[in-house]
N, C-alpha and C positions, 0 to 999 in steps of 0.2 A: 540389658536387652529387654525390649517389650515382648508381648506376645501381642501382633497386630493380623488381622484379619485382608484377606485383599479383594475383600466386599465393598462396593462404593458407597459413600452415604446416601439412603433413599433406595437403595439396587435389593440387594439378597439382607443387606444389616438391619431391616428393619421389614421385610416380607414375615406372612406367617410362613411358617415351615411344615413339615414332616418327616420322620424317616421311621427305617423299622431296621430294628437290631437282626441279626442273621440266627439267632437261637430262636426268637419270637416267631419269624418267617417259616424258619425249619418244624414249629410246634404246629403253626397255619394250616402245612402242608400236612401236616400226619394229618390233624386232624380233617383237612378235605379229602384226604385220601383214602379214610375208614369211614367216613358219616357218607350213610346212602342220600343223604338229602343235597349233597354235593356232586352227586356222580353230573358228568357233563356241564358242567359248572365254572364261570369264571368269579373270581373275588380281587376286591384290593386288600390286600395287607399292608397297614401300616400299625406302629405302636400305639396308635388308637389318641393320639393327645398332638398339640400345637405348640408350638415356640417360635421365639422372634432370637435372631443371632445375636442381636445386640444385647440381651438378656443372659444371653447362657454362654458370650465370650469372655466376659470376665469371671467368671466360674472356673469355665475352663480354663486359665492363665492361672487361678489358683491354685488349682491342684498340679498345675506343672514349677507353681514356685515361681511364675512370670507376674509383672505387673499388667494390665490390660493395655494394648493398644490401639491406637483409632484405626478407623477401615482407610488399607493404602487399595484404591484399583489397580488390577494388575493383572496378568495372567498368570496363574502357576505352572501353566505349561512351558512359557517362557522363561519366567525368573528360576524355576528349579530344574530349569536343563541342563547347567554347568553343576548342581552343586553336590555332584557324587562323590567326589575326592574330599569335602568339605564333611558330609555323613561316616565316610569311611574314618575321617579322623576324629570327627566324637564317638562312634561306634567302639572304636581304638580306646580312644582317652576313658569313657565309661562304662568299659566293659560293658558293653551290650551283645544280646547275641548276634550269630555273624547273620544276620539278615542284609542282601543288597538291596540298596538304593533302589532299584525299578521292584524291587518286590513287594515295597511295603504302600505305598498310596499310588491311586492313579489318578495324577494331575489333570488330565482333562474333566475326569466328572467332578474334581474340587472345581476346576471355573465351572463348570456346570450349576453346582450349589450354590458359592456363592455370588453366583450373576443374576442369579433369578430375582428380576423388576416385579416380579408376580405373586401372589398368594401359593402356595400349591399345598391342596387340601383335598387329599381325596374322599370320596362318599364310601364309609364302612358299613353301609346302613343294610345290601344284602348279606353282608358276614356274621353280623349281630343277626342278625333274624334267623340264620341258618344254625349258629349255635355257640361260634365262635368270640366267646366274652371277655378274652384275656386281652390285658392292657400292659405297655410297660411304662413308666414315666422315661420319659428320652432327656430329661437335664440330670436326674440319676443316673441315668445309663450314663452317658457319657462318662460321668465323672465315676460312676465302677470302672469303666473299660479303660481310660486311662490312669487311674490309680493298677486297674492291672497287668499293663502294659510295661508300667513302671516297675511295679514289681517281679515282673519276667522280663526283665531288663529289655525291653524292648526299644523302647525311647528313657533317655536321660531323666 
């Protein structure tokens, strides 16, 4: 089995990227939430760095023991609507905890990510200036988060 992506070639496999980890966002917020130079205040929070998928897919394949595979198009909202009974029996076979099937990803914002034809790069440039300097690397993260996932038996 590969680990294949269902980013098309040219779509989201090869766009710059962004995200922000939910620890980083939650540290955002305290901190707009105690600096008086925030009161009334909108900001973007992201991990403050860029990435292309096609860079950090094969990474990730690694740390799952997967070899890399090519971007199939596709929807996940479509292709992983049958595949509850499928999860239920690895979850089974790898003793994982009993998390269901709709609780762990939600398929439409995966087509969301990776469908984007587009750069998406937000400007952090009033969050810097207001005070907020913390950055996370997001090909690290990644590869923390499912190394811990792994290890809370979350996913195989």
């Amino acid at each position: 089995m590969k680990l294949s992506t269902v980013a098309a070639a040219g779509s989201a496999w090869r766009s710059i990227y962004q995200v922000t980890e939910s620890a980083h966002f939650a540290e955002a917020a305290l901190w707009a939430a105690t600096e008086p130079r925030c009161a009334n205040q909108a900001y973007n929070i992201t991990n403050g760095d860029y990435f292309r998928w096609c860079n950090v897919w094969p990474r990730i394949a690694e740390v799952l023991d997967l070899p890399p595979g090519a971007p199939q198009p596709r929807s996940l909202v479509q292709f992983m609507a049958d595949k509850a009974p499928l999860w239920e029996a690895m979850a089974k076979k790898h003793r994982l905890q009993p998390y269901r099937f709709h609780e762990l990803v939600a398929w439409p914002f995966g087509d969301y990510v990776f469908s984007c034809n587009w750069d998406v790069m937000s400007d952090l440039t009033k969050s810097r200036q207001h005070g907020f300097q913390r950055v996370v690397d997001s090909e690290e993260m990644f590869m923390r988060l499912l190394r811990r996932f792994r290890d809370e038996r979350i996913v195989p």
